[in-house]
C-alpha positions in Angstrom: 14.0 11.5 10.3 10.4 10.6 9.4 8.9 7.3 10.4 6.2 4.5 9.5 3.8 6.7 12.2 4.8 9.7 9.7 3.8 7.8 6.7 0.6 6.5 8.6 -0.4 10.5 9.5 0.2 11.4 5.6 -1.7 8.6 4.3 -4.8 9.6 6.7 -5.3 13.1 4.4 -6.8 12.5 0.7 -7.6 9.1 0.9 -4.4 7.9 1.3 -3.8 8.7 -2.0 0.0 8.1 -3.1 2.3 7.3 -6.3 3.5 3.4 -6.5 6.4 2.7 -8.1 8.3 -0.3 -9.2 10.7 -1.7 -11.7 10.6 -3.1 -14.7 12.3 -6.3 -16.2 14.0 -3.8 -18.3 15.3 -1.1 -16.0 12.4 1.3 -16.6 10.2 2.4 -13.9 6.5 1.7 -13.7 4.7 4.2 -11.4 0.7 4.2 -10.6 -1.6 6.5 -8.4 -2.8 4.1 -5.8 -4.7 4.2 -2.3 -2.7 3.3 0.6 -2.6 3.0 4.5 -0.4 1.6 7.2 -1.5 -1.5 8.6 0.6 -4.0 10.9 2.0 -7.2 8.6 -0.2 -10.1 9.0 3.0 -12.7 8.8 5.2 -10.8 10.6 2.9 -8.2 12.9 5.2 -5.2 11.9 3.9 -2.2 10.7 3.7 -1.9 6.3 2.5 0.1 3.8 -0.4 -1.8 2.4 -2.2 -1.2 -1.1 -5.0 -2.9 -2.9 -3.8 -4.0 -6.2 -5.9 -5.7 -9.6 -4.7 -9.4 -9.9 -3.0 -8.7 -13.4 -1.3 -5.6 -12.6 2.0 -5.4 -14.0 2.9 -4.0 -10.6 2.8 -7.2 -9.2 4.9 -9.1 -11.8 7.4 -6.9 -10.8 7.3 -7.5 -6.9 7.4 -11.4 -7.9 10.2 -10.7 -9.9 12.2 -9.0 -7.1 11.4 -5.5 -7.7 11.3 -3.4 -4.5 8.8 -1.1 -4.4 8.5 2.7 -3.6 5.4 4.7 -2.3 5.2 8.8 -2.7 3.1 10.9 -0.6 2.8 14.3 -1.4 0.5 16.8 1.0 1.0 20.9 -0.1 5.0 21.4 0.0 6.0 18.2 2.4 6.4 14.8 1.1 7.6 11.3 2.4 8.5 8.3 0.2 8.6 4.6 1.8 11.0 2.4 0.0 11.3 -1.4 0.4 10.5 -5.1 0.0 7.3 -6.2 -0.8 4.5 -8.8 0.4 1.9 -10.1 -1.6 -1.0 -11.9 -0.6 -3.8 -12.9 -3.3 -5.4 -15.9 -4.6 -2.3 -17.0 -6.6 0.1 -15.6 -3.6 -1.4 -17.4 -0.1 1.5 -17.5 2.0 1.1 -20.1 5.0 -1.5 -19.2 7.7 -3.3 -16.8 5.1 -6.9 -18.8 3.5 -9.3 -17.0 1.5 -11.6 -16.1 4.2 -8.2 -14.1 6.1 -7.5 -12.7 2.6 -10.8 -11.2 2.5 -10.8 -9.9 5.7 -7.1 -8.7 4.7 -8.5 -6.8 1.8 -10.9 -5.4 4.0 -8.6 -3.9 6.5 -6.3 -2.5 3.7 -9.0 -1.0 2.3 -10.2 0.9 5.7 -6.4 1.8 6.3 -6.9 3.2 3.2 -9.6 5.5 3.8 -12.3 3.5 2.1 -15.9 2.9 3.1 -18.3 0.6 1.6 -22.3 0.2 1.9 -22.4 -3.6 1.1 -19.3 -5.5 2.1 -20.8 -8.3 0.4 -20.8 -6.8 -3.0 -16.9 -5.4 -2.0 -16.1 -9.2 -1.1 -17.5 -10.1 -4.7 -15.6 -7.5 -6.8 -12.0 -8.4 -5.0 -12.4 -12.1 -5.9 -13.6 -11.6 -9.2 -10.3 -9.4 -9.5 -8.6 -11.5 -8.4 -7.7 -8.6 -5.8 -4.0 -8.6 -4.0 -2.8 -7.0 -0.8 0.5 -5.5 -1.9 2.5 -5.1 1.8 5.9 -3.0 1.7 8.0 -3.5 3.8 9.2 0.4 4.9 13.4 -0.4 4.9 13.6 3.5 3.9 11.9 6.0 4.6 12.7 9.7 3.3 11.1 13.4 3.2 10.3 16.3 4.8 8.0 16.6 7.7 6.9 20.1 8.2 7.4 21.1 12.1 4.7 23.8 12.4 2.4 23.0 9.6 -0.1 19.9 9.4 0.2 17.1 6.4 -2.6 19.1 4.5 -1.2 22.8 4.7 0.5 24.3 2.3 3.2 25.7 4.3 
């Protein structure tokens, strides 16, 4: 069975790029293409799957609502999808312990875990508070896929 260290290999390739999915009030389901990366929780220091998300994403209505939240990763003909509870911390979600200086640093490190590089962190600081930027942390209570056994994350085969 594929593990959180899987999901952390597949989100290296492509910029961790990945499909986010999450529930709607009505039983529909919402699904984005996001950036992702494994990071460790900063509440509870286990590892997540962590996402940048806008501050009026319907995503995160969702998530508040009690939506759990599903992350696809697809590399060539293997795939892993990461199932579970979500996190958030923003402006309007600041759990205990978290201030706006750790937030920033938080969407920082979500960002490099996601395969992002910046030239002027100050400018990146700017643009995630005038978002009103949120780290989106999932929880990984399932993880499912297949993990090809001879054949890297990127191969076709």
């Amino acid at each position: 069975m594929p593990d959180i260290h899987d999901v952390g290999s597949y989100l290296t390739h492509e910029n961790g790029l990945a499909v986010v999915s999450t529930t709607q009030a009505d039983g529909r389901v919402l699904s984005s293409v996001v950036n992702c990366g494994v990071i460790d929780h900063p509440i509870n220091g286990k590892p997540c799957v962590a996402l940048v998300s806008r501050g009026r994403a319907a995503r995160l209505n969702h998530v508040r609502r009690g939506s759990q939240v599903t992350i696809a990763i697809r590399r060539g003909w293997s795939w892993l999808s990461v199932t579970g509870p979500a996190d958030l911390v923003g402006p309007d979600d600041l759990p205990d312990g978290i201030d706006a200086d750790a937030l920033r640093l938080l969407l920082r490190e979500v960002f490099h875990a996601a395969g992002g590089t910046h030239d002027d962190y100050d400018e990146y600081d700017r643009v995630m508070a005038e978002d009103a930027r949120v780290a989106v942390l999932v929880a990984p209570d399932r993880i499912l896929g297949v993990v090809p056994t001879t054949a890297s994350p990127g191969s076709d085969r």
